[in-house]
ChimeraX commands (.cxc) that place a marker at each C-alpha (Angstrom):
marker #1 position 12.09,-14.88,6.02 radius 0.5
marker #1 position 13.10,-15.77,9.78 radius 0.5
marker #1 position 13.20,-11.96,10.78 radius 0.5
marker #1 position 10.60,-10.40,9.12 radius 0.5
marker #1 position 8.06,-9.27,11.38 radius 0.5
marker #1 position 4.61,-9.22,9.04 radius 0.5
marker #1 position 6.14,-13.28,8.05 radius 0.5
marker #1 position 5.75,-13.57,11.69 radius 0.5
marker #1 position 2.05,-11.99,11.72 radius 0.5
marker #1 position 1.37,-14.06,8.89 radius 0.5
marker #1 position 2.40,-17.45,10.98 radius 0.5
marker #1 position 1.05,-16.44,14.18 radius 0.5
marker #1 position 3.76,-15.73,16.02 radius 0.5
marker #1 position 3.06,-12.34,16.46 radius 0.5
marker #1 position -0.84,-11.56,17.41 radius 0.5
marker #1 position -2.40,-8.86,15.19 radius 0.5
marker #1 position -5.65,-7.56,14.37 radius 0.5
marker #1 position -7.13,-9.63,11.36 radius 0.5
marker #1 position -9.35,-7.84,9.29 radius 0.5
marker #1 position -9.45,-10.10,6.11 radius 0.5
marker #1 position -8.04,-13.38,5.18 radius 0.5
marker #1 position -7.53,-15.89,2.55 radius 0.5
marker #1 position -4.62,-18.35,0.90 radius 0.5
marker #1 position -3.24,-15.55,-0.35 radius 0.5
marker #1 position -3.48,-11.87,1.21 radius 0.5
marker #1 position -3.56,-10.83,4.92 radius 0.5
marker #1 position -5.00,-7.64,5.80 radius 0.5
marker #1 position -4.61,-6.34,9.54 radius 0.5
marker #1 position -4.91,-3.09,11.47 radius 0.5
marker #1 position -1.24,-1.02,11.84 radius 0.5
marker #1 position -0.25,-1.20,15.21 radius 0.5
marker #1 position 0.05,2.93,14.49 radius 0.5
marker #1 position -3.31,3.44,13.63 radius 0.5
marker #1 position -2.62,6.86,11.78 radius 0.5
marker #1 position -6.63,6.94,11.77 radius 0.5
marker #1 position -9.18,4.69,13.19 radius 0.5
marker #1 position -9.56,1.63,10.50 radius 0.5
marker #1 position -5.71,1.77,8.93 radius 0.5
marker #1 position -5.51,-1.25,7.75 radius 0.5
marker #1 position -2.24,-2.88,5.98 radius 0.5
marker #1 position -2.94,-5.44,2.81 radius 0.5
marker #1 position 0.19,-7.99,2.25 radius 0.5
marker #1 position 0.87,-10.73,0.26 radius 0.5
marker #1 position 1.26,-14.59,2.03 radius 0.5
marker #1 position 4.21,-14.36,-0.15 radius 0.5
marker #1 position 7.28,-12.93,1.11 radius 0.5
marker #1 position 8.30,-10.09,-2.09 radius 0.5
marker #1 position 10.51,-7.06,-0.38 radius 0.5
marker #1 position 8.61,-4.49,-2.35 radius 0.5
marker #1 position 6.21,-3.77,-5.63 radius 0.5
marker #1 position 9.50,-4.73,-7.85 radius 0.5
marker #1 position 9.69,-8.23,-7.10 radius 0.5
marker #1 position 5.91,-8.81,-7.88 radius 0.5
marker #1 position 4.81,-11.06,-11.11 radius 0.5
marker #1 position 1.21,-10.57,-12.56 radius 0.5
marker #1 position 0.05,-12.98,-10.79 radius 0.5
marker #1 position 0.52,-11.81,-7.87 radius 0.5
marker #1 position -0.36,-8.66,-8.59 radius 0.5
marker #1 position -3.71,-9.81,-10.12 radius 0.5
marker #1 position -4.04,-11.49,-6.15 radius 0.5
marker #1 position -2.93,-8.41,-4.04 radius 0.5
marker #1 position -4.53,-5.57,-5.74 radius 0.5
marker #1 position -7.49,-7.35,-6.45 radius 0.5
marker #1 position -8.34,-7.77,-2.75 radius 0.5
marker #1 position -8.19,-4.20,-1.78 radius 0.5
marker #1 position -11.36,-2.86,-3.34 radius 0.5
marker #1 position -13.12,-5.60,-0.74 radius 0.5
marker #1 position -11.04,-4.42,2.44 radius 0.5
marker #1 position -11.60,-0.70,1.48 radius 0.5
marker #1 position -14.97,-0.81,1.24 radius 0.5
marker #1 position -15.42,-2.84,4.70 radius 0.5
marker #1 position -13.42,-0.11,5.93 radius 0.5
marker #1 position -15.48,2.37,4.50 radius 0.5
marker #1 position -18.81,0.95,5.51 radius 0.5
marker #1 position -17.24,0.36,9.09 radius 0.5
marker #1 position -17.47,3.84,10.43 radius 0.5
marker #1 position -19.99,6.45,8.69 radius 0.5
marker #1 position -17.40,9.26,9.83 radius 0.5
marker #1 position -14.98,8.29,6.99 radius 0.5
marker #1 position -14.96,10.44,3.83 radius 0.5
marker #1 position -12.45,8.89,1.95 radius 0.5
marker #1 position -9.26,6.95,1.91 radius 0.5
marker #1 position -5.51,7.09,0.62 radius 0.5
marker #1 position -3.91,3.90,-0.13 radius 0.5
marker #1 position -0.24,4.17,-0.07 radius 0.5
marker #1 position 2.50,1.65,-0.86 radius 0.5
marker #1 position 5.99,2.73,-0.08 radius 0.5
marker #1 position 8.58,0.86,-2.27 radius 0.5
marker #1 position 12.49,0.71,-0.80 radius 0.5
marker #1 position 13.93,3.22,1.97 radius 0.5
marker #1 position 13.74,6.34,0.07 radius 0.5
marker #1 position 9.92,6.03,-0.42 radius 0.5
marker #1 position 9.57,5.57,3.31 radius 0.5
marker #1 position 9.38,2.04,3.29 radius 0.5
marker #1 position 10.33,0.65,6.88 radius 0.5
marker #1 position 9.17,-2.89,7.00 radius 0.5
marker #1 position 10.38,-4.83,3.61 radius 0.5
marker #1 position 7.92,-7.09,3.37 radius 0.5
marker #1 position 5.52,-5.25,0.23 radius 0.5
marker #1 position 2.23,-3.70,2.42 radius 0.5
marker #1 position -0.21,-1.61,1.19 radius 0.5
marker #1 position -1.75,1.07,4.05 radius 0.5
marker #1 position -5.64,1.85,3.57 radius 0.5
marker #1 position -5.73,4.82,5.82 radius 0.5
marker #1 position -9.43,5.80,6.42 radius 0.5
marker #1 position -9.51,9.67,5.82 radius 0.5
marker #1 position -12.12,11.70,8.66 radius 0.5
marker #1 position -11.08,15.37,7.96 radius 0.5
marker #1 position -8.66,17.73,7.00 radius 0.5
marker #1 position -7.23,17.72,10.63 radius 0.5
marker #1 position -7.31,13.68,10.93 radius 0.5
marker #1 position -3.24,13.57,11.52 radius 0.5
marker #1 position -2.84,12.43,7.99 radius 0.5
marker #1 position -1.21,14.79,5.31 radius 0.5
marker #1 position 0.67,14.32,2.07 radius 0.5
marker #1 position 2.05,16.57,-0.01 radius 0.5
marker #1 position 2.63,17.10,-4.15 radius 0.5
marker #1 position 5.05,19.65,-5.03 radius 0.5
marker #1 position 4.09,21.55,-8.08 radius 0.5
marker #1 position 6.97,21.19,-10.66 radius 0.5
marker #1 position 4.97,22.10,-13.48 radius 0.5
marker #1 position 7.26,24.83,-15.02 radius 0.5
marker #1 position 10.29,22.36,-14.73 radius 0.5
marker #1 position 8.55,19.81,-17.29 radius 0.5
marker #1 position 7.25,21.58,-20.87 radius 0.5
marker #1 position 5.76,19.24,-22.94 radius 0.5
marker #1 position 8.94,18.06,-24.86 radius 0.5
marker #1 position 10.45,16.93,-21.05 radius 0.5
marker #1 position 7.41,15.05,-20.82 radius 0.5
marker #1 position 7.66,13.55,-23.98 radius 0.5
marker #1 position 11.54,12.49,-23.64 radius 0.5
marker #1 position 10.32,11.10,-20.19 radius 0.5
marker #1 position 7.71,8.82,-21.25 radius 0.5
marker #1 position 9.91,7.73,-24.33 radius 0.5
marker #1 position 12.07,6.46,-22.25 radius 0.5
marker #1 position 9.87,4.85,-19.46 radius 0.5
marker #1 position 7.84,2.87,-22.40 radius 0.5
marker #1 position 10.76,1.65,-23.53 radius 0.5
marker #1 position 11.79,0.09,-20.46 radius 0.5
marker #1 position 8.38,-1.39,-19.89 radius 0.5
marker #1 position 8.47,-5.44,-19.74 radius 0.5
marker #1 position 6.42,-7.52,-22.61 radius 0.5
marker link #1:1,2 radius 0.2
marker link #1:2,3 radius 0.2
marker link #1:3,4 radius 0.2
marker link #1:4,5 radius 0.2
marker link #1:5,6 radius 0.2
marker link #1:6,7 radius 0.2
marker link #1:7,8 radius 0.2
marker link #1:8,9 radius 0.2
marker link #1:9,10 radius 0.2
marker link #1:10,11 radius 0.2
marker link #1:11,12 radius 0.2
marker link #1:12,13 radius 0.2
marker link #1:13,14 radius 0.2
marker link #1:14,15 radius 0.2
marker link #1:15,16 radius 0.2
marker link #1:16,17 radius 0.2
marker link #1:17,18 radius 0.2
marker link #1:18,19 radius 0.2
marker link #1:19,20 radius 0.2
marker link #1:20,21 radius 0.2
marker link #1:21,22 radius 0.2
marker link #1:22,23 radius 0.2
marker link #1:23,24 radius 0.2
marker link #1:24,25 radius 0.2
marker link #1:25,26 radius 0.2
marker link #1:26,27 radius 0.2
marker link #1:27,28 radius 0.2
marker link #1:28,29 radius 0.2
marker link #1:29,30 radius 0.2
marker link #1:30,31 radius 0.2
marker link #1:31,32 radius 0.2
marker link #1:32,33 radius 0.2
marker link #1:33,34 radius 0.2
marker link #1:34,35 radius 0.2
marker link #1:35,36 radius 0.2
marker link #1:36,37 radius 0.2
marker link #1:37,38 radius 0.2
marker link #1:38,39 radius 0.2
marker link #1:39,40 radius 0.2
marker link #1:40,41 radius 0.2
marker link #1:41,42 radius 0.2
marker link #1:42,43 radius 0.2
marker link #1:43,44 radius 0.2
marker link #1:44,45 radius 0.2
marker link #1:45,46 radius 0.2
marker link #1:46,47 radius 0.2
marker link #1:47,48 radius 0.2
marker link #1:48,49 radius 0.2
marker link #1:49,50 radius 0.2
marker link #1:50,51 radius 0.2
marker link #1:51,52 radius 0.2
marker link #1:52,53 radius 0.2
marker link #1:53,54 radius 0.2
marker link #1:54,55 radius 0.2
marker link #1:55,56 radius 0.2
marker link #1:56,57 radius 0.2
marker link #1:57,58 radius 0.2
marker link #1:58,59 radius 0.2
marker link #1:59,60 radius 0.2
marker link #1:60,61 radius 0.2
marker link #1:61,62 radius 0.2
marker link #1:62,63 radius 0.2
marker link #1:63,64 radius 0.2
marker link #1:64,65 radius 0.2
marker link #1:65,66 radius 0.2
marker link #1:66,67 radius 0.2
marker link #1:67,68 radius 0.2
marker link #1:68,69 radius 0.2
marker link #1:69,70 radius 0.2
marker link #1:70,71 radius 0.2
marker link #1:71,72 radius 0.2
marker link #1:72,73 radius 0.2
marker link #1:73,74 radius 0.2
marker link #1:74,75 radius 0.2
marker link #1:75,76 radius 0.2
marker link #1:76,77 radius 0.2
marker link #1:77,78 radius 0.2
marker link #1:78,79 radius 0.2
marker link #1:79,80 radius 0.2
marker link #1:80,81 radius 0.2
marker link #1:81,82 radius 0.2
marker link #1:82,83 radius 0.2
marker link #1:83,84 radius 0.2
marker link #1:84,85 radius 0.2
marker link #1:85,86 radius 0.2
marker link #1:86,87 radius 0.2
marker link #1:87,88 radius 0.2
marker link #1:88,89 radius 0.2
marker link #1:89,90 radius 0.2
marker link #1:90,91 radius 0.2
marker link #1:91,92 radius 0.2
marker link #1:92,93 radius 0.2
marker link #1:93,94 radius 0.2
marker link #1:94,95 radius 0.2
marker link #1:95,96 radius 0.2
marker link #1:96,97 radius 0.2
marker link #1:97,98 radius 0.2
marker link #1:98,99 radius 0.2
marker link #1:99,100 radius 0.2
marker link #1:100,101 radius 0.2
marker link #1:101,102 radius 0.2
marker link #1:102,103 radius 0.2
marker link #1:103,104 radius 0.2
marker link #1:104,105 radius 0.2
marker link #1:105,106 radius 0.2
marker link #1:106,107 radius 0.2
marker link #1:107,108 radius 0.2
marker link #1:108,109 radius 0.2
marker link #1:109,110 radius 0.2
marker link #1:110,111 radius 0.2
marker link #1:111,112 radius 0.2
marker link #1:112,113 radius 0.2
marker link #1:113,114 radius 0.2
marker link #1:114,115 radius 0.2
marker link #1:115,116 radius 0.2
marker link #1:116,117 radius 0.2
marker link #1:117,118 radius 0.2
marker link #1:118,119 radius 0.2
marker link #1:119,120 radius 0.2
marker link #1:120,121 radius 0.2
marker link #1:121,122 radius 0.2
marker link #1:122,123 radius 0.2
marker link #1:123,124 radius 0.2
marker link #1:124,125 radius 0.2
marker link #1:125,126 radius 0.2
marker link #1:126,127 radius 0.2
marker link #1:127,128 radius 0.2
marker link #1:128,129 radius 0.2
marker link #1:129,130 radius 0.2
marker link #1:130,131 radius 0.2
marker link #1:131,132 radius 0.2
marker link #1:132,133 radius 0.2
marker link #1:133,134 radius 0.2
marker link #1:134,135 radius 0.2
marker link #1:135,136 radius 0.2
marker link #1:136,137 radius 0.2
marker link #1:137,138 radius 0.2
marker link #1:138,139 radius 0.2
marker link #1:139,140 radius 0.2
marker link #1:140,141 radius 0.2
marker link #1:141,142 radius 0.2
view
């Protein structure tokens, strides 16, 4: 992709912050640093988001992160835990659509990092839940 800026931090054109490489997976710091240590994790391969990814390269990507986490971890004793996020399309918040994953180094409960889970329990009795699933299994791929 000629205008996609992490295919440009992948080729050098753009300097970044290398944490971790290899043939396949690039992991550098975010320019935004939410916390100290937030890291992104991308594939080599240009996919837009988690819906264009085979097994393969799924197998590749995810398998990485355990590694890059636990550098992170081990790189500042302050850190008590970490969210890894991966926005998929606009909606989800995705603003760069080249698939990332953030690692975003967690220090406290006033660290400038929040998410939030609504609580729709009451909306979903069990026989929701049941139609839901039904239908998501069978949509699921062989």
């Amino acid at each position: 992709m000629n205008d996609c800026v992490f295919c440009k931090i992948i080729n050098h054109e753009i300097p970044s912050h290398v944490v971790y490489e290899d043939d396949d997976v690039l992991a550098f710091l975010d320019i935004t640093q939410v916390t100290p240590g937030h890291t992104l994790v991308i594939p080599k391969k240009h996919v837009t988001d988690i819906f264009e990814y085979d097994e393969t390269l799924a197998q590749t990507v995810f398998s990485r992160i355990p590694k890059i986490a636990r550098g992170i971890e081990k790189s500042n004793p302050a850190i008590q835990g970490m969210n890894i996020i991966n926005n998929n399309r606009e909606m989800a918040y995705q603003s760069v659509f080249h698939s990332h994953f953030h690692l975003i180094p967690r220090y406290g409960k006033k660290d400038d990092f929040t998410m939030h889970f609504g609580n729709n329990m009451k909306k979903y009795p069990p026989e929701k839940l049941a139609e839901i699933a039904a239908t998501i299994q069978h949509e699921l791929e062989d």
